[in-house]
VOMAR-600308 format. One line per field, with one value per atom (N, C-alpha, C): residue number from 1; residue in one letter; atom name; x, y, z. Coordinates in nm, 4 decimals, padded with zeros to 6 digits. Layout:
% VOMAR-600308
resi (NUM|...)
resn (a|...)
name (CA|...)
px (X|...)
py (Y|...)
pz (Z|...)
END
This chain:
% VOMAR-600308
resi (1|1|1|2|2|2|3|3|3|4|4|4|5|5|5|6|6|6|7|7|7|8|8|8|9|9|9|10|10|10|11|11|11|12|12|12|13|13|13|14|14|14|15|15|15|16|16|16|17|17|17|18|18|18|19|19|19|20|20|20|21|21|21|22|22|22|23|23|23|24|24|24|25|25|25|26|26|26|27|27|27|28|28|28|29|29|29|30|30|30|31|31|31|32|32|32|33|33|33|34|34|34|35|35|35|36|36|36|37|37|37|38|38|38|39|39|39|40|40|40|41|41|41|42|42|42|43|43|43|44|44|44|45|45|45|46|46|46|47|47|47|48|48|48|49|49|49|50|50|50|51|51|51|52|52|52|53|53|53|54|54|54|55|55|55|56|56|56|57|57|57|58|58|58|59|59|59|60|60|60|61|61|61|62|62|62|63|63|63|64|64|64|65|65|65|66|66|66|67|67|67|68|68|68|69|69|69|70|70|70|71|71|71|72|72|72|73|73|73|74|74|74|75|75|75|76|76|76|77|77|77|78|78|78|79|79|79|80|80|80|81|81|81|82|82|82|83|83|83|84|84|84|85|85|85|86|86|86|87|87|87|88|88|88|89|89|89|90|90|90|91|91|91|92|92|92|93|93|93|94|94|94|95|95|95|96|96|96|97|97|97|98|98|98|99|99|99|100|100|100|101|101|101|102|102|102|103|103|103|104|104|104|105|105|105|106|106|106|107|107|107|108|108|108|109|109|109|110|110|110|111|111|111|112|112|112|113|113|113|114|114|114|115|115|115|116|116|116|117|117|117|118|118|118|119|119|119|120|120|120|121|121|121|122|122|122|123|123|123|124|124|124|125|125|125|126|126|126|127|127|127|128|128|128|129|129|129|130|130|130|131|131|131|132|132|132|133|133|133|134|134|134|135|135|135|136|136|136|137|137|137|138|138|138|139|139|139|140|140|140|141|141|141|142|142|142|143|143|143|144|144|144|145|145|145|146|146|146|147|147|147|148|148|148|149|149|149|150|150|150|151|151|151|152|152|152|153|153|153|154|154|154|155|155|155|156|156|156|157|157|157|158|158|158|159|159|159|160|160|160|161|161|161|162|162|162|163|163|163|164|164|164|165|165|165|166|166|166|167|167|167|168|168|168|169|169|169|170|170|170|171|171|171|172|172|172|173|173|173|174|174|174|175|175|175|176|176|176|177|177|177|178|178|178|179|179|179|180|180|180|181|181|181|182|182|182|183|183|183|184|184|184|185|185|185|186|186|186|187|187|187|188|188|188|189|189|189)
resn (x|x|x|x|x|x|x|x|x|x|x|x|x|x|x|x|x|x|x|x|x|x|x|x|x|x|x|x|x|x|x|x|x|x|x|x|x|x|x|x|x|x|x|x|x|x|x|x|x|x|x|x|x|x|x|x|x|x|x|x|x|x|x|x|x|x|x|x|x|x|x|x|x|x|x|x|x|x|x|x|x|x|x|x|x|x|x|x|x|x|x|x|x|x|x|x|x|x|x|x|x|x|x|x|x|x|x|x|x|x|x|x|x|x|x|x|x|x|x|x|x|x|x|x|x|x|x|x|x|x|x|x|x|x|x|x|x|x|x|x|x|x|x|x|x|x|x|x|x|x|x|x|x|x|x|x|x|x|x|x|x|x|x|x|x|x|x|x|x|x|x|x|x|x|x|x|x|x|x|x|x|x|x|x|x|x|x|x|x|x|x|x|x|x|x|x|x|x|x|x|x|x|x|x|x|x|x|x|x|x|x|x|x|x|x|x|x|x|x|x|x|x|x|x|x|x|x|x|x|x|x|x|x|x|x|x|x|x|x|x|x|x|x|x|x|x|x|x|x|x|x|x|x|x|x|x|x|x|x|x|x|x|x|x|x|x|x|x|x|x|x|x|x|x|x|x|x|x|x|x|x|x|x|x|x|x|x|x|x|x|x|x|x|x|x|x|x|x|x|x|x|x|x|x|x|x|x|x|x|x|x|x|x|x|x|x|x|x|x|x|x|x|x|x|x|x|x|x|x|x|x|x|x|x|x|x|x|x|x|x|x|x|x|x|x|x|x|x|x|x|x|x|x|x|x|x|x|x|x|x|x|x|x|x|x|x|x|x|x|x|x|x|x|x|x|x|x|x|x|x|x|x|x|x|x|x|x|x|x|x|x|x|x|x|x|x|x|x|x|x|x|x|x|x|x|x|x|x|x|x|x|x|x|x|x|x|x|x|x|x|x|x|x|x|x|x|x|x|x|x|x|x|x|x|x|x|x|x|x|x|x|x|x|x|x|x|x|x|x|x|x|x|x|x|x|x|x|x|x|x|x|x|x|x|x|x|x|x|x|x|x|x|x|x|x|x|x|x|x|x|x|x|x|x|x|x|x|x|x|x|x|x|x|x|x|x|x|x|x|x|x|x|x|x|x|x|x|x|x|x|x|x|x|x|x|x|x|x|x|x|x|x|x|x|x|x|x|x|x|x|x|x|x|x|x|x|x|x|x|x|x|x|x|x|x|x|x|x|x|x|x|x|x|x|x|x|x|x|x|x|x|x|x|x|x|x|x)
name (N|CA|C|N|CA|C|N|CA|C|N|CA|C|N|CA|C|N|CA|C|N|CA|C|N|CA|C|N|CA|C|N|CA|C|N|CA|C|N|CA|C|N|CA|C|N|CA|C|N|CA|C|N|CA|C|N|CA|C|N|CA|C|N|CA|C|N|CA|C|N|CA|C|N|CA|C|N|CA|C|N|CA|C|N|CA|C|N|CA|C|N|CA|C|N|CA|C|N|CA|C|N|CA|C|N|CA|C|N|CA|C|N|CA|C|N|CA|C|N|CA|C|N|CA|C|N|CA|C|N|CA|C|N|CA|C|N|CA|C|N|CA|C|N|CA|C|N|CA|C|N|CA|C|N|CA|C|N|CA|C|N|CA|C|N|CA|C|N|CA|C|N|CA|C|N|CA|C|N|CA|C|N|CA|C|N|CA|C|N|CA|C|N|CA|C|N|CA|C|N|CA|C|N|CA|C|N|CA|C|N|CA|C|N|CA|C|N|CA|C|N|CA|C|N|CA|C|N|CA|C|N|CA|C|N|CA|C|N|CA|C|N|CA|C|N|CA|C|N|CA|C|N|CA|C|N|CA|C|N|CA|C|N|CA|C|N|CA|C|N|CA|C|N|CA|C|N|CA|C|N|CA|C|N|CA|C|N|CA|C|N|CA|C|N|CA|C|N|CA|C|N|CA|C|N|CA|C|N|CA|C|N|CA|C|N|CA|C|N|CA|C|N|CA|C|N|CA|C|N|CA|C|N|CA|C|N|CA|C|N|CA|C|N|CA|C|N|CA|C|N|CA|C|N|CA|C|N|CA|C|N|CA|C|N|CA|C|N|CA|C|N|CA|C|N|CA|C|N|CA|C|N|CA|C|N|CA|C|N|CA|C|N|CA|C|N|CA|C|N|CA|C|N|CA|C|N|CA|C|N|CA|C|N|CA|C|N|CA|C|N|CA|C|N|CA|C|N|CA|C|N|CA|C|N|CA|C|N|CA|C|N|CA|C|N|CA|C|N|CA|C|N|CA|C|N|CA|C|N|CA|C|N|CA|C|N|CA|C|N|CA|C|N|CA|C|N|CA|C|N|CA|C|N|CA|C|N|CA|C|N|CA|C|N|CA|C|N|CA|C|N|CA|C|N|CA|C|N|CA|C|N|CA|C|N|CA|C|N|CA|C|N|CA|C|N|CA|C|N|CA|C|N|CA|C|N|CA|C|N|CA|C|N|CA|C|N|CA|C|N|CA|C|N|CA|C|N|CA|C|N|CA|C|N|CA|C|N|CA|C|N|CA|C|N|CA|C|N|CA|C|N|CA|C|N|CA|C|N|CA|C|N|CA|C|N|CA|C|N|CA|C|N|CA|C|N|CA|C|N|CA|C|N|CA|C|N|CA|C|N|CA|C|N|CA|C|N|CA|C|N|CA|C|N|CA|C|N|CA|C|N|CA|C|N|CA|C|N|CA|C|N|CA|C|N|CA|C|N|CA|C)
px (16.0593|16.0652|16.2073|16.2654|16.3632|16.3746|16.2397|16.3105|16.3039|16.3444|16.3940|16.2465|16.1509|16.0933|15.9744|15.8676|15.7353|15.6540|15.5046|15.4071|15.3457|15.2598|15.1499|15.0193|14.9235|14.7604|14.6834|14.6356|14.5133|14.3932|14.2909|14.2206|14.0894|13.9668|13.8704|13.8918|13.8925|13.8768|13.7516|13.6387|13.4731|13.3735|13.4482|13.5319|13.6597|13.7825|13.8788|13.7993|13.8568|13.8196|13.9303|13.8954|14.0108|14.0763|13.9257|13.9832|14.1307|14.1596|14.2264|14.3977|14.3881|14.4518|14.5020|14.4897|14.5093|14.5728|14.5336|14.5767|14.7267|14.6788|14.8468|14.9184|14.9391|15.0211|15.0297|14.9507|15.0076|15.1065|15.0956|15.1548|15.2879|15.2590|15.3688|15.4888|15.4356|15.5212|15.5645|15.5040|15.5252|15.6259|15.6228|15.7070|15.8329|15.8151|15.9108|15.9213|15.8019|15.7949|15.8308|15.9150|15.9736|15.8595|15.7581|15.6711|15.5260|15.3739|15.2616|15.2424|15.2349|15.1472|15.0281|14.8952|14.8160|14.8139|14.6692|14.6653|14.5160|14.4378|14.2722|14.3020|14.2006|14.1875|14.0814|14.1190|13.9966|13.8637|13.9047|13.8077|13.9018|13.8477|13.8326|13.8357|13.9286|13.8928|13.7972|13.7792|13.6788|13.5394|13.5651|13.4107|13.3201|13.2468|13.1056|13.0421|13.0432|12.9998|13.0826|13.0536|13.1569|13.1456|13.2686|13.2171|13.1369|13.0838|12.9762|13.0592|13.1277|13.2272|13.3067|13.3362|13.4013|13.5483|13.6125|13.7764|13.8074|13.7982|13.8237|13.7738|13.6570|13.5917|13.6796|13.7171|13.8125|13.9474|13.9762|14.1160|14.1137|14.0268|14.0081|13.9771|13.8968|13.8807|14.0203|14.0910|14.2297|14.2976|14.3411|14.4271|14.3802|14.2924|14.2348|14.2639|14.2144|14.2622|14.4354|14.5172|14.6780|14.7198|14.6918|14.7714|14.8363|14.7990|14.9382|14.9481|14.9568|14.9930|15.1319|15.2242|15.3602|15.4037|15.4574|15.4856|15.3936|15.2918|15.1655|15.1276|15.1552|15.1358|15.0483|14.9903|14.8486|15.0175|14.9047|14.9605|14.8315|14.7883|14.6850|14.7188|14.8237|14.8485|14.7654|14.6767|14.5765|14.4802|14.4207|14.3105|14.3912|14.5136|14.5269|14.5649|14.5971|14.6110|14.4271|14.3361|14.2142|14.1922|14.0788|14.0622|14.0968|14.0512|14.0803|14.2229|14.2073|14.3342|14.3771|14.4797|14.5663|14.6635|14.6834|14.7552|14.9166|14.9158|15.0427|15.1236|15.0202|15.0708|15.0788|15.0411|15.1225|15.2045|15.2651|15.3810|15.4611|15.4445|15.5506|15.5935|15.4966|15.4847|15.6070|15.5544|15.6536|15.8169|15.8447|15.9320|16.0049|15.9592|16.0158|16.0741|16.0135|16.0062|16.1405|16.1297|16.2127|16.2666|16.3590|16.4035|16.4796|16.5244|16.5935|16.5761|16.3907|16.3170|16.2271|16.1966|16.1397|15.9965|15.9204|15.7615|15.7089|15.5922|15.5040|15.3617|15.2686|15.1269|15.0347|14.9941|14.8522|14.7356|14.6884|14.5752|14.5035|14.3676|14.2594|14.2480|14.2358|14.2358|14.1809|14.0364|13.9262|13.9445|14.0219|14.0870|14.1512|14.2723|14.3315|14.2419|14.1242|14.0814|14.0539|14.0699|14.0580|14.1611|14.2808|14.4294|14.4012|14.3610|14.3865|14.2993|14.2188|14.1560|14.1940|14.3524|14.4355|14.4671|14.4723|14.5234|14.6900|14.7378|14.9157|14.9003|14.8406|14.8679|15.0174|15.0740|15.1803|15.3049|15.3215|15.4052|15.4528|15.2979|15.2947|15.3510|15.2819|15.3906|15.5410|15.6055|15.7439|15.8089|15.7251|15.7560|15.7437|15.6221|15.6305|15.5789|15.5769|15.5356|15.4461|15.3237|15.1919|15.1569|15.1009|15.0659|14.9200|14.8745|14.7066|14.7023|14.6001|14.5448|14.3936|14.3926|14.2623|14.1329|14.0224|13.9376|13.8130|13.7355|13.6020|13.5778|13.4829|13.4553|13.5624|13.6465|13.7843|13.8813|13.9066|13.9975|14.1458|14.2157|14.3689|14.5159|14.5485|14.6972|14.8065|14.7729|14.8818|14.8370|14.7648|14.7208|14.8356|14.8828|14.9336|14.8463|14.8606|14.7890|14.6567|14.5497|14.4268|14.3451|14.2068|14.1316|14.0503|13.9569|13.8945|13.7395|13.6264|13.5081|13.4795|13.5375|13.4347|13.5107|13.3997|13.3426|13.3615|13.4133|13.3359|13.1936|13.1574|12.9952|12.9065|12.9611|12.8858|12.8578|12.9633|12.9444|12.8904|12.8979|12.7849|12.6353|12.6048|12.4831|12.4534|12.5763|12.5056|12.4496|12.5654|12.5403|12.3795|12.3580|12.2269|12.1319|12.1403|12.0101|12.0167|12.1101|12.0918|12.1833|12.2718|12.3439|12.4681|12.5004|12.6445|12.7952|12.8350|12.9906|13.1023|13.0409|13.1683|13.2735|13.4104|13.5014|13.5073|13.4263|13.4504|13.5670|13.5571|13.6657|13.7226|13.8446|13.8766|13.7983|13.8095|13.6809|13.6867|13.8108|13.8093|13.7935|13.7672|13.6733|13.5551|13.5040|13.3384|13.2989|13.3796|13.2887|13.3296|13.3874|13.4022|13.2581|13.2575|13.1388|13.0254|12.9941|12.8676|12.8763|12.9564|12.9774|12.9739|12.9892|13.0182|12.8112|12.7426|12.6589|12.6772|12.8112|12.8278|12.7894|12.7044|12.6491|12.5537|12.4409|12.3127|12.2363|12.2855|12.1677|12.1938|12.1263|12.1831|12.2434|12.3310|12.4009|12.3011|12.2363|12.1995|12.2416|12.1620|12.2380|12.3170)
py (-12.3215|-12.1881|-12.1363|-12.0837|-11.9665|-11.8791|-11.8000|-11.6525|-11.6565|-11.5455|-11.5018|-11.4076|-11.3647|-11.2432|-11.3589|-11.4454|-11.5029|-11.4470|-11.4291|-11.3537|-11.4808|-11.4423|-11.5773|-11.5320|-11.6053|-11.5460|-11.6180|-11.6351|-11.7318|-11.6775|-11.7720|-11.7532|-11.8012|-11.7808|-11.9300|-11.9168|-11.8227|-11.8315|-11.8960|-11.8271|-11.8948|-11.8116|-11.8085|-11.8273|-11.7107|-11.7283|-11.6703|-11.5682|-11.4431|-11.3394|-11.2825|-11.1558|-11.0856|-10.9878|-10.9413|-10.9031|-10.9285|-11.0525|-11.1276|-11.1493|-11.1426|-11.1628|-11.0250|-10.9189|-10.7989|-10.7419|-10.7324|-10.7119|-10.7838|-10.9259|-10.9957|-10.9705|-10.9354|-10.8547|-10.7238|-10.6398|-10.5243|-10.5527|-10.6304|-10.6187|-10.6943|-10.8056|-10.8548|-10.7118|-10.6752|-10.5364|-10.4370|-10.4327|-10.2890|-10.3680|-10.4542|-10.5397|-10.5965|-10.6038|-10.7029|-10.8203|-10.9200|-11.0600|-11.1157|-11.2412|-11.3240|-11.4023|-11.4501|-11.5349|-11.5198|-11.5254|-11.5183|-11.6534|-11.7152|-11.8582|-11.8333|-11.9339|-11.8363|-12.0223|-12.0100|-12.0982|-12.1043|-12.1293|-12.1794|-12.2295|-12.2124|-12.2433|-12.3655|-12.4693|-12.6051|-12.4796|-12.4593|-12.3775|-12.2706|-12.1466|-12.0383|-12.0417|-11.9588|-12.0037|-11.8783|-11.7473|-11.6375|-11.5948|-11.7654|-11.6957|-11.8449|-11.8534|-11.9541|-12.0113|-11.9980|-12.0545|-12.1203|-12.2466|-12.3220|-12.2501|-12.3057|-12.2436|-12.3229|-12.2332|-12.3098|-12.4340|-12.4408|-12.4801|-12.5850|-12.7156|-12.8377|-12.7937|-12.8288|-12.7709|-12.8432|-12.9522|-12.9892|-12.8959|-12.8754|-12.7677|-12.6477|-12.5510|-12.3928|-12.4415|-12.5804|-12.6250|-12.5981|-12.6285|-12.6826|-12.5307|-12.4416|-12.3155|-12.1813|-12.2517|-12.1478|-12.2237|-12.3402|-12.3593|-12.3217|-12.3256|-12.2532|-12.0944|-12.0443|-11.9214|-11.8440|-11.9719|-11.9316|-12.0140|-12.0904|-12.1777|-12.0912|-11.9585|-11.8554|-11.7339|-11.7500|-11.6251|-11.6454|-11.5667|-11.6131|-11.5460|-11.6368|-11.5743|-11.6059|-11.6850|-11.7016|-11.8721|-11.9314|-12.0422|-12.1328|-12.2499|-12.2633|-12.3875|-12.3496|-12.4807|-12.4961|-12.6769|-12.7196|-12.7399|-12.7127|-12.7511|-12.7596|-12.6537|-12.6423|-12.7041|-12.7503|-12.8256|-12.9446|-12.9871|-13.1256|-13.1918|-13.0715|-13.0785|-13.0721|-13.0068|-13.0245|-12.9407|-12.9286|-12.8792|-12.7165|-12.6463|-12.5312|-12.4786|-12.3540|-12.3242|-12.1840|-12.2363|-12.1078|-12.0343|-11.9277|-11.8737|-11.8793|-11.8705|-11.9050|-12.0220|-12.1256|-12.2827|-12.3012|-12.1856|-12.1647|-12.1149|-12.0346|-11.9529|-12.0494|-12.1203|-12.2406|-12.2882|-12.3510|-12.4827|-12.4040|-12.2956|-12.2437|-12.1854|-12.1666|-12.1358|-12.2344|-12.3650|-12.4995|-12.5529|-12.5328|-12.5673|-12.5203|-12.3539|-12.2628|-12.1959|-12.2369|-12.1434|-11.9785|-12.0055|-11.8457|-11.7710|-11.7987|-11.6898|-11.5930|-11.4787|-11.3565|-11.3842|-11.3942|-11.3994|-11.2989|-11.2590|-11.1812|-11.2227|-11.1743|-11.2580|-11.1268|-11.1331|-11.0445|-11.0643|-10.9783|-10.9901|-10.9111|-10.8583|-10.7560|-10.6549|-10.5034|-10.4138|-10.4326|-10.4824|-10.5215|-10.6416|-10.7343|-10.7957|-10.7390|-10.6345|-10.5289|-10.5249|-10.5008|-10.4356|-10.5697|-10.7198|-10.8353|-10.8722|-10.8423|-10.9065|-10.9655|-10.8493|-10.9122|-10.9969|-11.0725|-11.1740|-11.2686|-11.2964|-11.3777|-11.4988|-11.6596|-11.7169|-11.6177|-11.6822|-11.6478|-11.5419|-11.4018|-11.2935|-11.2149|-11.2060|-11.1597|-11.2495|-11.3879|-11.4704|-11.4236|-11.4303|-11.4093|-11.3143|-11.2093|-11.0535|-11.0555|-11.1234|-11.1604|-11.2262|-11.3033|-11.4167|-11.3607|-11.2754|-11.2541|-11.0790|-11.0203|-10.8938|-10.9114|-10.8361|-10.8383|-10.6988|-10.7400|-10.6782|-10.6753|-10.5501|-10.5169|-10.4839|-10.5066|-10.4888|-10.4088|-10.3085|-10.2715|-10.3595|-10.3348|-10.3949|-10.2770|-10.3343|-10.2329|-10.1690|-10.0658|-09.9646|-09.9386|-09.9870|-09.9905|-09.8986|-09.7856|-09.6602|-09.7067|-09.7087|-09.7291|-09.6427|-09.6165|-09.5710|-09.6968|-09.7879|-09.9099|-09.9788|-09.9521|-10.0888|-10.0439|-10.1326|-10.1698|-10.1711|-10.1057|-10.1460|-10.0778|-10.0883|-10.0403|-10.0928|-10.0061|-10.0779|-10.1127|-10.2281|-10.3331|-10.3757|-10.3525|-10.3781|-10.5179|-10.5437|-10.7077|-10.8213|-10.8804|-10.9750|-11.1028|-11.2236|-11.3502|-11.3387|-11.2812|-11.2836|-11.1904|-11.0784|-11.0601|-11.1376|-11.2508|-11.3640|-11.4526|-11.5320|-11.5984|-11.5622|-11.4443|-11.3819|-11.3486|-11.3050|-11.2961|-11.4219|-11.5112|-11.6552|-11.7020|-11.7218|-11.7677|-11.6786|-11.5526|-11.4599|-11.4924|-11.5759|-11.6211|-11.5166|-11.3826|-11.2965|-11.2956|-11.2760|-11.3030|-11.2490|-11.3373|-11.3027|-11.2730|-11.2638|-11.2179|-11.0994|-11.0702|-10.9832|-10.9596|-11.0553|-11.0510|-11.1637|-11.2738|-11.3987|-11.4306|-11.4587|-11.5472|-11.5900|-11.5923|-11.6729|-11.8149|-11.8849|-12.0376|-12.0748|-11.9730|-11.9928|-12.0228|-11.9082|-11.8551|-12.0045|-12.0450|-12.1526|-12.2817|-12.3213|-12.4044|-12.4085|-12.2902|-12.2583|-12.2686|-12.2383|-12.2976|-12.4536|-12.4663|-12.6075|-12.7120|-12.6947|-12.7771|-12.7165|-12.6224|-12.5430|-12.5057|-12.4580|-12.4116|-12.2931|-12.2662|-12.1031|-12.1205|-12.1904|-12.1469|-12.1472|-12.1923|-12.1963|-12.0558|-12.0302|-11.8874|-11.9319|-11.8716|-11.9408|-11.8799|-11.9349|-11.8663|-11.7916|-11.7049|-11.5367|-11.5703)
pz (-13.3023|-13.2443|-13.2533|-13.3444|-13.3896|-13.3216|-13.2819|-13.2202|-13.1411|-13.0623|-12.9378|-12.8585|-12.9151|-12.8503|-12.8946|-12.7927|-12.8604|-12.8013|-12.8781|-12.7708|-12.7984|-12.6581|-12.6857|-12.6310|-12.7027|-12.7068|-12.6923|-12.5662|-12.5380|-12.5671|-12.5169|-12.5396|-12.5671|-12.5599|-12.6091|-12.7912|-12.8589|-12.9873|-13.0461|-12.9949|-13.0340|-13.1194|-13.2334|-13.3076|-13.3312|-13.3877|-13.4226|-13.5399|-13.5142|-13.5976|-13.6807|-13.7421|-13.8078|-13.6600|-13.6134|-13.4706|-13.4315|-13.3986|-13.2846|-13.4488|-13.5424|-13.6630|-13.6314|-13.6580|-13.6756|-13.5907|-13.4103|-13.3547|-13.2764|-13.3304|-13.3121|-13.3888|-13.4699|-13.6009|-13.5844|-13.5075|-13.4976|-13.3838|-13.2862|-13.1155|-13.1831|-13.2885|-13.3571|-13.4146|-13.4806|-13.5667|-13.4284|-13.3681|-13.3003|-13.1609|-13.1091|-13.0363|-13.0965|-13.2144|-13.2955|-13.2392|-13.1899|-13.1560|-13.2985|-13.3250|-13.4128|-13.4218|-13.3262|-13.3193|-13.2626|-13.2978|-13.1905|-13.1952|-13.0552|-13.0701|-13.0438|-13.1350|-13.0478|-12.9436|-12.8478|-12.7451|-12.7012|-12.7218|-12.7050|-12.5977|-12.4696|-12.3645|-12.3628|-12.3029|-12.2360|-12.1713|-12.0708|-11.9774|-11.9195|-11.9517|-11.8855|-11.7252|-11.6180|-11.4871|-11.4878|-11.5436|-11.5426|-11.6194|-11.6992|-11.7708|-11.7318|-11.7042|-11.6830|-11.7598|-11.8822|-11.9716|-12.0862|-12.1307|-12.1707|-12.3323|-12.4152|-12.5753|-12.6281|-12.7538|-12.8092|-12.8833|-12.9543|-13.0396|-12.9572|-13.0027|-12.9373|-12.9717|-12.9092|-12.8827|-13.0123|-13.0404|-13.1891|-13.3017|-13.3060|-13.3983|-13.4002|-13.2418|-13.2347|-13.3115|-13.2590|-13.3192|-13.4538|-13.5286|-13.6578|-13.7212|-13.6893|-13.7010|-13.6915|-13.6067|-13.5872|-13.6896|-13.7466|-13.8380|-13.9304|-13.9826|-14.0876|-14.1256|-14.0031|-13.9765|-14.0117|-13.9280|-13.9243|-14.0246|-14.1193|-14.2131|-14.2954|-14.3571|-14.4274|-14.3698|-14.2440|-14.1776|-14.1252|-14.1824|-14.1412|-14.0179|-13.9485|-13.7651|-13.6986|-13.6826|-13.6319|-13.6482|-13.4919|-13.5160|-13.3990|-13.4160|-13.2970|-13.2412|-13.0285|-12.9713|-12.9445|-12.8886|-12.8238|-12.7004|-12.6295|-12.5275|-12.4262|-12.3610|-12.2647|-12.3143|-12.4512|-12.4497|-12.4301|-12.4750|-12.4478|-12.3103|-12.2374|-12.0596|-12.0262|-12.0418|-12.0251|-11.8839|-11.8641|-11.7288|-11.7303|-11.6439|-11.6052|-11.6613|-11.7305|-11.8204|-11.7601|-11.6616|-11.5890|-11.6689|-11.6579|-11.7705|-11.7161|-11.5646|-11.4967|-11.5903|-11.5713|-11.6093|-11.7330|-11.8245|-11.9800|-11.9967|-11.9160|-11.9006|-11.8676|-11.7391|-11.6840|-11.8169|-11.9053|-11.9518|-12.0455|-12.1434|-12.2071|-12.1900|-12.0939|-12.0135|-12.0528|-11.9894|-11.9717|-12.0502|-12.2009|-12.2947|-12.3968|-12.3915|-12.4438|-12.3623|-12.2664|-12.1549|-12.2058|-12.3358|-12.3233|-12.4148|-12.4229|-12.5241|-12.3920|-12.4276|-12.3659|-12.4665|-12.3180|-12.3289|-12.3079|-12.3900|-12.3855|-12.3985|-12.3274|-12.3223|-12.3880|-12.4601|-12.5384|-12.4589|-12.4231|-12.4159|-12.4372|-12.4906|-12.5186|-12.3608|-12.3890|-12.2802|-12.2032|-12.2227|-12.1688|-12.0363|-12.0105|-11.9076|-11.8070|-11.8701|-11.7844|-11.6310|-11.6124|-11.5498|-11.4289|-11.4883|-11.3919|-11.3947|-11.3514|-11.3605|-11.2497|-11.1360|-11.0137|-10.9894|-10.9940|-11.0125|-11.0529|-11.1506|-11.2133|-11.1477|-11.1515|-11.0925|-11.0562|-10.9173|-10.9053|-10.9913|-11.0004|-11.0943|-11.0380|-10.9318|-10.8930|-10.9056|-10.9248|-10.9773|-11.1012|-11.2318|-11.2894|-11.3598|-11.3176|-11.3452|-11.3622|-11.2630|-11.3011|-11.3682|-11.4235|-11.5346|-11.6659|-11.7268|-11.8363|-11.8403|-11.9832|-11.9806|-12.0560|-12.0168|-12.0610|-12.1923|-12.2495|-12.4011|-12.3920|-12.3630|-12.3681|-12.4915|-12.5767|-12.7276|-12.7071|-12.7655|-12.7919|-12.8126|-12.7681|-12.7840|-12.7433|-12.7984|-12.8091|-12.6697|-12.7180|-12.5724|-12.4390|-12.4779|-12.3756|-12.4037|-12.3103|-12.3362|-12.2014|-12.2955|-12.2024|-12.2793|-12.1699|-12.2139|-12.2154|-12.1927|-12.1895|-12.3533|-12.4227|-12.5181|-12.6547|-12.7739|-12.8594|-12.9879|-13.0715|-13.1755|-13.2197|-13.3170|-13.3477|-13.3026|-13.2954|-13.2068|-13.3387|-13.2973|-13.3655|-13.3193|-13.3668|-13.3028|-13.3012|-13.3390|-13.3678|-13.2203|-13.2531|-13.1430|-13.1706|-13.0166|-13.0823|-13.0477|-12.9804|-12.9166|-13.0722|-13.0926|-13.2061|-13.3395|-13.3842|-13.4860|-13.4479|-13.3061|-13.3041|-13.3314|-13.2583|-13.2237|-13.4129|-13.5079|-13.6413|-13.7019|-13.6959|-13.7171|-13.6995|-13.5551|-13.5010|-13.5625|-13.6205|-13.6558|-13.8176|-13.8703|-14.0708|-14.0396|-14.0176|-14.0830|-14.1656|-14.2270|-14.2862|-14.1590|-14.2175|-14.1380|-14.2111|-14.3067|-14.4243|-14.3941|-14.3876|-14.3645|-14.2281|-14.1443|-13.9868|-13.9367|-14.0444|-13.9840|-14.1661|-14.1366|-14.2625|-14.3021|-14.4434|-14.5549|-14.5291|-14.5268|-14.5242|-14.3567|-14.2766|-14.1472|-14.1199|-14.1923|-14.2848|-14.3039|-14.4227|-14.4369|-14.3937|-14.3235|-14.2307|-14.1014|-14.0474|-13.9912|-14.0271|-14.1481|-14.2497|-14.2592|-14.3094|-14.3521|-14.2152|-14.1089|-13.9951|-13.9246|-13.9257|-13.8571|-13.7394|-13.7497|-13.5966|-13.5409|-13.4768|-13.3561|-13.4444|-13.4527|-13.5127|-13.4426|-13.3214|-13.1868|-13.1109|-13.0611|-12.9764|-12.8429|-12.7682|-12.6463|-12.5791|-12.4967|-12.3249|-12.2507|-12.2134|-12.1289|-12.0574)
END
């Protein structure tokens, strides 16, 4: 880690899209972050349902994804801590790590609206500055970047119906996903 300005992007990544590519590269350009990490979450403390995809599998799916994307690089840290993935305690961890780089956390607009629901979300706030990204049906004056329709919930849901996913995720994602049969089952409501 070289630069000085890192954003970082959690997340489940079930699966990593162009979505989530695009928009870290715009928040990248328009911030002038030197660096995005991205960061796959063990477990979500706000969503209930686990991913379809074994944290080895998302692992294996984001490198694929970031292997020539320059400025754009994976940690496992929260899957390899396990358990409930606070976003506070990625901030700590990073902090700790790189004390006299300036953090920025991405996240899709669509969250905006559950901050306060955040583990320590007022700790938080003081620790790092937050980067809302467009994301579908979501109108904000705070967000960065173009907005982007695609979904991880809509590629699974194509996946499981035979549909193609072509120009929705990296190609050497694509077929990793074929090749492994991952989301051919439909997840449960």
């Amino acid at each position: 880690m070289n630069g000085q300005r890192i954003g970082l992007f959690g997340g489940t990544f079930d699966p990593i899209h162009h979505g989530h590519l695009i928009m870290a590269r715009d928040v990248m350009e328009l911030d002038q972050l030197d660096e995005v990490i991205f960061i796959p979450c063990s477990q979500s403390p706000l969503k209930q349902t686990r991913t379809q995809a074994s944290d080895e599998e998302r692992l294996t799916l984001l490198k694929l994804a970031l292997c020539e994307e320059p400025g754009f690089s994976l940690s496992d840290w929260e899957i390899r801590r396990s358990g409930i993935s606070y976003t506070i305690d990625t901030v700590i961890h990073f902090q700790n790590q790189y004390p006299s780089r300036d953090f920025f956390w991405l996240v899709g607009e669509d969250q905006a609206v559950s901050l306060d629901r955040w583990h320590r979300i007022e700790e938080l706030r003081k620790l790092i500055t937050f980067r809302f990204m467009h994301r579908e049906g979501s109108e904000s004056h705070l967000t960065l970047g173009r907005r982007l329709d695609i979904s991880s919930t809509e590629i699974r849901r194509r996946v499981a119906a035979g549909l193609s996913i072509r120009y929705l995720v990296p190609e050497p994602v694509r077929l990793e996903i074929l090749r492994r049969g991952l989301y051919r089952t439909p997840q449960p409501a």
